[in-house]
Each structure stands twice: as structure tokens, then as C-alpha cells.
mmCIF file of the N, C-alpha and C atoms, coordinates in Angstrom:
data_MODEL
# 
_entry.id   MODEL 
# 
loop_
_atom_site.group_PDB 
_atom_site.id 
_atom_site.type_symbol 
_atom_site.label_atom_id 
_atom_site.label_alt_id 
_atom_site.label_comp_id 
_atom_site.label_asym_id 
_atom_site.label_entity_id 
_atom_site.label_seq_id 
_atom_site.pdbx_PDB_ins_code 
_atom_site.Cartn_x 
_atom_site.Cartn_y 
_atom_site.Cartn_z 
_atom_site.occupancy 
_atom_site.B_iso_or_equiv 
_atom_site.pdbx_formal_charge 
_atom_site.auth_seq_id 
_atom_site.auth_comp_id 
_atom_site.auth_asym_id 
_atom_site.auth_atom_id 
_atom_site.pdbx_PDB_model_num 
ATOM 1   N N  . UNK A 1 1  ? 0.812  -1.198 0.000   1.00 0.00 ? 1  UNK A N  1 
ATOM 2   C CA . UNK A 1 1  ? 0.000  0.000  0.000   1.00 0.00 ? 1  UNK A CA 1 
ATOM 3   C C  . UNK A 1 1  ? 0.853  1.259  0.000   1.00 0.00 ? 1  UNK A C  1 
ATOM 4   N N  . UNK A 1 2  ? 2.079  1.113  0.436   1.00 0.00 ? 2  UNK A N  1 
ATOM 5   C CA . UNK A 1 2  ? 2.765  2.380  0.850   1.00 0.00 ? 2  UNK A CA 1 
ATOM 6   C C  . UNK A 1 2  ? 3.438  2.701  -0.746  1.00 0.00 ? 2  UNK A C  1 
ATOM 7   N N  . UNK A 1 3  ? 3.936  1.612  -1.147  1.00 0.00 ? 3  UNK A N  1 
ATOM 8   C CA . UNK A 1 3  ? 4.338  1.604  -2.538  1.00 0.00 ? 3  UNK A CA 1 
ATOM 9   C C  . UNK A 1 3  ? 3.585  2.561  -3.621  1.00 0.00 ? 3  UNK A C  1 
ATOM 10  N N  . UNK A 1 4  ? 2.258  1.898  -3.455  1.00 0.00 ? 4  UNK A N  1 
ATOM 11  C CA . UNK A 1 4  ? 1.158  2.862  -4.698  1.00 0.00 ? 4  UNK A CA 1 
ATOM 12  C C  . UNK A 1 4  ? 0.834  4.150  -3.888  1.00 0.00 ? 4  UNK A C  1 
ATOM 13  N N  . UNK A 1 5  ? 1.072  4.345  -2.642  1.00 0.00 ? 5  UNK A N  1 
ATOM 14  C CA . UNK A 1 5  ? 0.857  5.941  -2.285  1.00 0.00 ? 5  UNK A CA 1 
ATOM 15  C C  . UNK A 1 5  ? 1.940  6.817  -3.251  1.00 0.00 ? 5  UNK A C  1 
ATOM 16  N N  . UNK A 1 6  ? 2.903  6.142  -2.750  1.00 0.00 ? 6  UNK A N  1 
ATOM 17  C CA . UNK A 1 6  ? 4.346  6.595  -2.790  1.00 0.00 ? 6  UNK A CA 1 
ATOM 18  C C  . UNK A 1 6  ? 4.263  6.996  -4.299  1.00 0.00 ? 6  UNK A C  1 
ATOM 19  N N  . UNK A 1 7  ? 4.066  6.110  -5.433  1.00 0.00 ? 7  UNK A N  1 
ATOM 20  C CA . UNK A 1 7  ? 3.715  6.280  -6.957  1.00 0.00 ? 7  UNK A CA 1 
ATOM 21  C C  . UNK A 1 7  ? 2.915  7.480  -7.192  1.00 0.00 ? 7  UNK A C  1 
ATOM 22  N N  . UNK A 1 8  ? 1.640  7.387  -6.808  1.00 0.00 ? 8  UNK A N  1 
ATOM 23  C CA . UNK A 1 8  ? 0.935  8.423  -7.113  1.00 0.00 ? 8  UNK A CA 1 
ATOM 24  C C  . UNK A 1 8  ? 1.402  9.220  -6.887  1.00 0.00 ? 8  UNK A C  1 
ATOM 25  N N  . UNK A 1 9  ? 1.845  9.922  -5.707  1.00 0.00 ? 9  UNK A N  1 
ATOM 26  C CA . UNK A 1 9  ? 2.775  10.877 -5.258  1.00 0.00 ? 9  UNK A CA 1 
ATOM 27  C C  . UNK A 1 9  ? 3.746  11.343 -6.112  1.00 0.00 ? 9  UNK A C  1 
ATOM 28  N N  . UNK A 1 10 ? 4.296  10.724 -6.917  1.00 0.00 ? 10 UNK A N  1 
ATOM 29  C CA . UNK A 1 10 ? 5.399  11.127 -7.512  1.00 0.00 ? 10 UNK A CA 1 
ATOM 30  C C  . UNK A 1 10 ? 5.166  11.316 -8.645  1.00 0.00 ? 10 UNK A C  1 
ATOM 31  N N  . UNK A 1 11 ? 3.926  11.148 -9.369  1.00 0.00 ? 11 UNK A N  1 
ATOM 32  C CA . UNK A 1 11 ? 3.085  11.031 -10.248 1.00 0.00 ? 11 UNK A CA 1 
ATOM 33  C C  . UNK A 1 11 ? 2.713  12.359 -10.558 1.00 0.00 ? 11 UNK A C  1 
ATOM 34  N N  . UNK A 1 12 ? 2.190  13.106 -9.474  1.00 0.00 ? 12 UNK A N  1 
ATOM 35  C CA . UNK A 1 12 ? 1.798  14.730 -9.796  1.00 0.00 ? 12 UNK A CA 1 
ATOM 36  C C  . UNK A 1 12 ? 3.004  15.568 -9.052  1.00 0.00 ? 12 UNK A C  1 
ATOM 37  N N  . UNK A 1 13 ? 4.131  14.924 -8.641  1.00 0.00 ? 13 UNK A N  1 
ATOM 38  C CA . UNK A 1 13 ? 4.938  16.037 -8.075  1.00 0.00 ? 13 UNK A CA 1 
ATOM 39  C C  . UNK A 1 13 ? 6.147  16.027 -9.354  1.00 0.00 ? 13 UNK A C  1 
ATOM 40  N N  . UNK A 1 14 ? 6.648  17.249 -9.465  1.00 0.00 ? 14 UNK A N  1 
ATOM 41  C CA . UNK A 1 14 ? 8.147  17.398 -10.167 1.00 0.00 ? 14 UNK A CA 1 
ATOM 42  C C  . UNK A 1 14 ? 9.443  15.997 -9.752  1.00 0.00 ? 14 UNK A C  1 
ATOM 43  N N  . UNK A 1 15 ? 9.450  16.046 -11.122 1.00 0.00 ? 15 UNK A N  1 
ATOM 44  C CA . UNK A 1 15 ? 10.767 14.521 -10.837 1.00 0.00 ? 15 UNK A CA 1 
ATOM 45  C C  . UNK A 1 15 ? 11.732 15.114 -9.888  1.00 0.00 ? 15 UNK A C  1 
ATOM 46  N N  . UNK A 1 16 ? 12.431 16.299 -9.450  1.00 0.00 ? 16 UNK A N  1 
ATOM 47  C CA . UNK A 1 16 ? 13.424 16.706 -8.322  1.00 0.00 ? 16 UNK A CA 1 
ATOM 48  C C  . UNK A 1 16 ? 12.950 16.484 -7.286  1.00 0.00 ? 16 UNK A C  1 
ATOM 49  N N  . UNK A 1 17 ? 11.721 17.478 -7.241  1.00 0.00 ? 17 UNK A N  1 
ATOM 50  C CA . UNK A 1 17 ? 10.976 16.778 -5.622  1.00 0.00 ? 17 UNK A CA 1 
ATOM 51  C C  . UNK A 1 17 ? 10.735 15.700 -5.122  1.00 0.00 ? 17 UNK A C  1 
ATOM 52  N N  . UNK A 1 18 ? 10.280 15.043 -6.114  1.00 0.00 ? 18 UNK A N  1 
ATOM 53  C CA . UNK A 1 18 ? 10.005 13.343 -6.113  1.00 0.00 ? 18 UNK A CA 1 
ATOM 54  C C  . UNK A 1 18 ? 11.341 12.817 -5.668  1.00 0.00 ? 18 UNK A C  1 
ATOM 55  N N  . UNK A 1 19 ? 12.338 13.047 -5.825  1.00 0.00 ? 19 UNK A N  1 
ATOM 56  C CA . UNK A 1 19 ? 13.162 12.060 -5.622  1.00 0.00 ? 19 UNK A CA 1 
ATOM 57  C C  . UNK A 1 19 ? 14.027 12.607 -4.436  1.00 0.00 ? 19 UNK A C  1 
ATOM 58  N N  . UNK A 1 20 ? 14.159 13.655 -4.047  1.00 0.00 ? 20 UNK A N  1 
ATOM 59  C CA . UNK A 1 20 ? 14.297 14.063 -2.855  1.00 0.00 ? 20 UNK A CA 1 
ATOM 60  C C  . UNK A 1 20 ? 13.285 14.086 -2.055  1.00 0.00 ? 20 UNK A C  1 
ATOM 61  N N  . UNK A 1 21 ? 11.993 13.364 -1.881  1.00 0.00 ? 21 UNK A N  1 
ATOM 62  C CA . UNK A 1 21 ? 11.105 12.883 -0.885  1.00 0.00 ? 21 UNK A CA 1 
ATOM 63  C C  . UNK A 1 21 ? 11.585 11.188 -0.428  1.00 0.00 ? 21 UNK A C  1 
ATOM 64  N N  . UNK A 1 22 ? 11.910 10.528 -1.845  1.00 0.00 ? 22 UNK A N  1 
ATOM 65  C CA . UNK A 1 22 ? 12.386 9.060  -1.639  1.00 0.00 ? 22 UNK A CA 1 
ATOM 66  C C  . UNK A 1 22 ? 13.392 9.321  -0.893  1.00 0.00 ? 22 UNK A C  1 
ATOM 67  N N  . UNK A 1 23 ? 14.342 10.168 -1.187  1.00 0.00 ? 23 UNK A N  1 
ATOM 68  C CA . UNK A 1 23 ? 15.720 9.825  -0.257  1.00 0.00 ? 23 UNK A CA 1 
ATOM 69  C C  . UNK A 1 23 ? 16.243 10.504 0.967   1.00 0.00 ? 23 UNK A C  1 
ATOM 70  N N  . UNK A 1 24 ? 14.623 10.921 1.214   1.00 0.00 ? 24 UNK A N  1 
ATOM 71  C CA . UNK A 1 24 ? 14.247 11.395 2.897   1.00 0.00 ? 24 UNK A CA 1 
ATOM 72  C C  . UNK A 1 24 ? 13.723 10.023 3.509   1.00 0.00 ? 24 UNK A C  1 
ATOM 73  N N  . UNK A 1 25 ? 13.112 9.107  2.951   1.00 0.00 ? 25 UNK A N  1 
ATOM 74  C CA . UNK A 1 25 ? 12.920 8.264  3.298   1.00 0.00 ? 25 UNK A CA 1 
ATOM 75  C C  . UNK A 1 25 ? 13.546 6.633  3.567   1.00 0.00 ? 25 UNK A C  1 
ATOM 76  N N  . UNK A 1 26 ? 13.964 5.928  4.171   1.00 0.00 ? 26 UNK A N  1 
ATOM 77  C CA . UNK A 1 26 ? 14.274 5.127  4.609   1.00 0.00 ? 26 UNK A CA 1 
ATOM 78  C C  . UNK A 1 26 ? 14.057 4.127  3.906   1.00 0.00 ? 26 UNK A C  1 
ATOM 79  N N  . UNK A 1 27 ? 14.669 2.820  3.476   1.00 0.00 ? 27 UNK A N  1 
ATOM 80  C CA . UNK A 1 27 ? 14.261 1.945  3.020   1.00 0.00 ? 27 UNK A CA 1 
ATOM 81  C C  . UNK A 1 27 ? 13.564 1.637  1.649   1.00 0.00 ? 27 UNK A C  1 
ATOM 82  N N  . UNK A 1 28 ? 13.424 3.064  0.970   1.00 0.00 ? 28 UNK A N  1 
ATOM 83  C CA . UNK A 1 28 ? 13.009 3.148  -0.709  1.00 0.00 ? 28 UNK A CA 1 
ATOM 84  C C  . UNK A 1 28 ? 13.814 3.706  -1.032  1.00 0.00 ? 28 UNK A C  1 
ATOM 85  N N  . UNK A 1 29 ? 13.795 2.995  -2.701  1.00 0.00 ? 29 UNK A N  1 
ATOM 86  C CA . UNK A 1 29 ? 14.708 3.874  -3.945  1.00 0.00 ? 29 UNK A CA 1 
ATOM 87  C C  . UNK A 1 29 ? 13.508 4.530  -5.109  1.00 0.00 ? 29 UNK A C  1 
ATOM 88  N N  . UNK A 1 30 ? 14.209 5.124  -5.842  1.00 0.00 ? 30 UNK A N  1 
ATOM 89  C CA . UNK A 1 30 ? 12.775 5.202  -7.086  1.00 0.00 ? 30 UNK A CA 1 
ATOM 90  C C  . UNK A 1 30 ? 13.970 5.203  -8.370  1.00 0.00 ? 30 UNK A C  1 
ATOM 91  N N  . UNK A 1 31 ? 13.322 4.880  -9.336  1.00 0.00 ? 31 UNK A N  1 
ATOM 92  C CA . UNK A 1 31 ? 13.791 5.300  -10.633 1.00 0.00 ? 31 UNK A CA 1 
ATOM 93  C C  . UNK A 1 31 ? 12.508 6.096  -11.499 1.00 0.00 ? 31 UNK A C  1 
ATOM 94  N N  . UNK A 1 32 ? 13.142 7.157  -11.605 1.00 0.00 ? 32 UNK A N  1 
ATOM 95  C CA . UNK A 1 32 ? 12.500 8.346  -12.267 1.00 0.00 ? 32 UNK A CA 1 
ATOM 96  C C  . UNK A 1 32 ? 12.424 8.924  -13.531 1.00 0.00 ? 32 UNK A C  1 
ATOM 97  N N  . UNK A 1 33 ? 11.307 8.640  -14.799 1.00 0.00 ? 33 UNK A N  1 
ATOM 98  C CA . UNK A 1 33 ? 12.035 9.068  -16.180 1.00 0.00 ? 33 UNK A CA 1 
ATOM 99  C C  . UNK A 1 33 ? 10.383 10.164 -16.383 1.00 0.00 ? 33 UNK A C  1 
ATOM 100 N N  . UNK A 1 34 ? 11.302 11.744 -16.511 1.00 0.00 ? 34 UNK A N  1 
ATOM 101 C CA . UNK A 1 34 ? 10.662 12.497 -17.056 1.00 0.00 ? 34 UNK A CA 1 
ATOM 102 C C  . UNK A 1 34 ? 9.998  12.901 -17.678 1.00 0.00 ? 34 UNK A C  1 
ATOM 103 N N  . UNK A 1 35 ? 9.238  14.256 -18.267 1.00 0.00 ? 35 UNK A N  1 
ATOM 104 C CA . UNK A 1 35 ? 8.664  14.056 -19.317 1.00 0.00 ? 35 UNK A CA 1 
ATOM 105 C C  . UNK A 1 35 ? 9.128  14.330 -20.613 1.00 0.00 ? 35 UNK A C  1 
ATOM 106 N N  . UNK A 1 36 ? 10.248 14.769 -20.419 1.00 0.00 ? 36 UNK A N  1 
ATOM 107 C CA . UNK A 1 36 ? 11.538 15.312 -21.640 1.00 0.00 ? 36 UNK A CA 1 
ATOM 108 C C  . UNK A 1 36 ? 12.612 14.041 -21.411 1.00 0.00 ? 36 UNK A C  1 
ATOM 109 N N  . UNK A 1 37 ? 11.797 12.623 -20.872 1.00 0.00 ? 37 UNK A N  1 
ATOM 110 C CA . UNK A 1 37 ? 12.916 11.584 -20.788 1.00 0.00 ? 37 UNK A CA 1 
ATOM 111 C C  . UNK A 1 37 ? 14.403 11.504 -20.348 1.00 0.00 ? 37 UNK A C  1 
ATOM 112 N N  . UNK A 1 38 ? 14.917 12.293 -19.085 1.00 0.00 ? 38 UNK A N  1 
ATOM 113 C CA . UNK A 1 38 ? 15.792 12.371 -18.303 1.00 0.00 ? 38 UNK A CA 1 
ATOM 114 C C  . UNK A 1 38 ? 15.108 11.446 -17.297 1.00 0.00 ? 38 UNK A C  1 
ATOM 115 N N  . UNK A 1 39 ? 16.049 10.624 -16.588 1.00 0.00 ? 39 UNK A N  1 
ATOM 116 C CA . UNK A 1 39 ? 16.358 9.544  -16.341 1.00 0.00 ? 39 UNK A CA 1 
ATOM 117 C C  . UNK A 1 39 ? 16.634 10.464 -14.865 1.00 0.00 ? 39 UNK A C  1 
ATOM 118 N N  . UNK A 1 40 ? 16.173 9.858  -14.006 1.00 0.00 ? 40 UNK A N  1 
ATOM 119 C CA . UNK A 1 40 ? 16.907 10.365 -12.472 1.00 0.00 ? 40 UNK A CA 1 
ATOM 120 C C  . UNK A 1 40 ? 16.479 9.201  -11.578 1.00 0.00 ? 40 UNK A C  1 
ATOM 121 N N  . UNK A 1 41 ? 17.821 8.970  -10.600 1.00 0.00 ? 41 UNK A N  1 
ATOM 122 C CA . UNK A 1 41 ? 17.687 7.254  -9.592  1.00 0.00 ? 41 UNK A CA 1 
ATOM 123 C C  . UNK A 1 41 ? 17.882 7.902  -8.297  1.00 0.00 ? 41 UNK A C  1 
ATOM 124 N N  . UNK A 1 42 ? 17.455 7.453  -7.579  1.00 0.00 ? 42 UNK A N  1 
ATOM 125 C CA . UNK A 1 42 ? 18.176 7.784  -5.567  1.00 0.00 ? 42 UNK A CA 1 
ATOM 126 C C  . UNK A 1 42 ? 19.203 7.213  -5.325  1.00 0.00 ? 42 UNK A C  1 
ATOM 127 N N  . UNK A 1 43 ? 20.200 7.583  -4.935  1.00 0.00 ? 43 UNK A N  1 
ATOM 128 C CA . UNK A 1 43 ? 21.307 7.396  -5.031  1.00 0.00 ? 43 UNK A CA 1 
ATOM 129 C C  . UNK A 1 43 ? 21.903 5.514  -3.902  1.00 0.00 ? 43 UNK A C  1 
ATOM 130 N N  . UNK A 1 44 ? 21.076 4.998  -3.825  1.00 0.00 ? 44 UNK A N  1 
ATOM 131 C CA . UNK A 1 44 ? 21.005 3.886  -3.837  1.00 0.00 ? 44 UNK A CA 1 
ATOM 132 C C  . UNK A 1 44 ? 20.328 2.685  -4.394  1.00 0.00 ? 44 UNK A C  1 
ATOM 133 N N  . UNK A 1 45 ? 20.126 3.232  -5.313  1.00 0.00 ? 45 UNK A N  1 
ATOM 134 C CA . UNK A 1 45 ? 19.206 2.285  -6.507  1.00 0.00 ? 45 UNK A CA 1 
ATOM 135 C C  . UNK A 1 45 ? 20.208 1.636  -7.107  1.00 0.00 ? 45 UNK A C  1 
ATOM 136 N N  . UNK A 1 46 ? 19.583 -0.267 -7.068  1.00 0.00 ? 46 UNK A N  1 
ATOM 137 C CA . UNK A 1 46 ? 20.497 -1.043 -7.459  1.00 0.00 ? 46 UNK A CA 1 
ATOM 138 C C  . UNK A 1 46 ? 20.808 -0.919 -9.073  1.00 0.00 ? 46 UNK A C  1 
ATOM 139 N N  . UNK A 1 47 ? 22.749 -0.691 -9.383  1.00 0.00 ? 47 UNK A N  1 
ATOM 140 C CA . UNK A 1 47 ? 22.912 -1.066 -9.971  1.00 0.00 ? 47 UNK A CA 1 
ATOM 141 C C  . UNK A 1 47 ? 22.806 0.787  -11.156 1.00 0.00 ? 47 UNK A C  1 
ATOM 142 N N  . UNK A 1 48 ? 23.049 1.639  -10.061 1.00 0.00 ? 48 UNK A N  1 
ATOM 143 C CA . UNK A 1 48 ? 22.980 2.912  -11.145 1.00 0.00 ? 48 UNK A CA 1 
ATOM 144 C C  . UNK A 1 48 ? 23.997 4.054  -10.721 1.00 0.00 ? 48 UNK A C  1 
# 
């Protein structure tokens, strides 16, 4: 459940914000692709 909050959430917020909310948080990563297709990961996302 926390997962699809977490989605939606990131869904209507700006990909920067979005991903500096994940990596306030504990225990999640996100991988993030824009709407001009820039690519942005939390800096513990496997494998980036």
C-alpha cells in the first residue's frame, strides 16, 4: 500500500521533488524518467 501511495505521489509532483522525498525516506529507492525523458535514480538504486 505504501508503494502505490508513494507512486501516485510522484506522479503529480516534479521529478526533483520526487526524488528528494524518496531519499528522505528510509528503506526506498525510485527510478524516475521524465517528461523530456531524463532519467533520475536515488542514489542507492540497485545497480545505477
Amino acid at each position: 500500500m505504501m508503494a502505490d501511495g508513494l507512486a501516485t505521489a510522484l506522479m503529480v509532483m516534479d521529478a526533483k521533488n520526487g526524488k528528494k522525498l524518496i531519499e528522505s525516506m528510509s528503506g526506498f529507492e525510485a527510478y524516475l524518467i521524465t517528461k523530456n525523458m531524463e532519467k533520475l535514480v536515488t542514489s542507492s538504486f540497485p545497480n545505477s
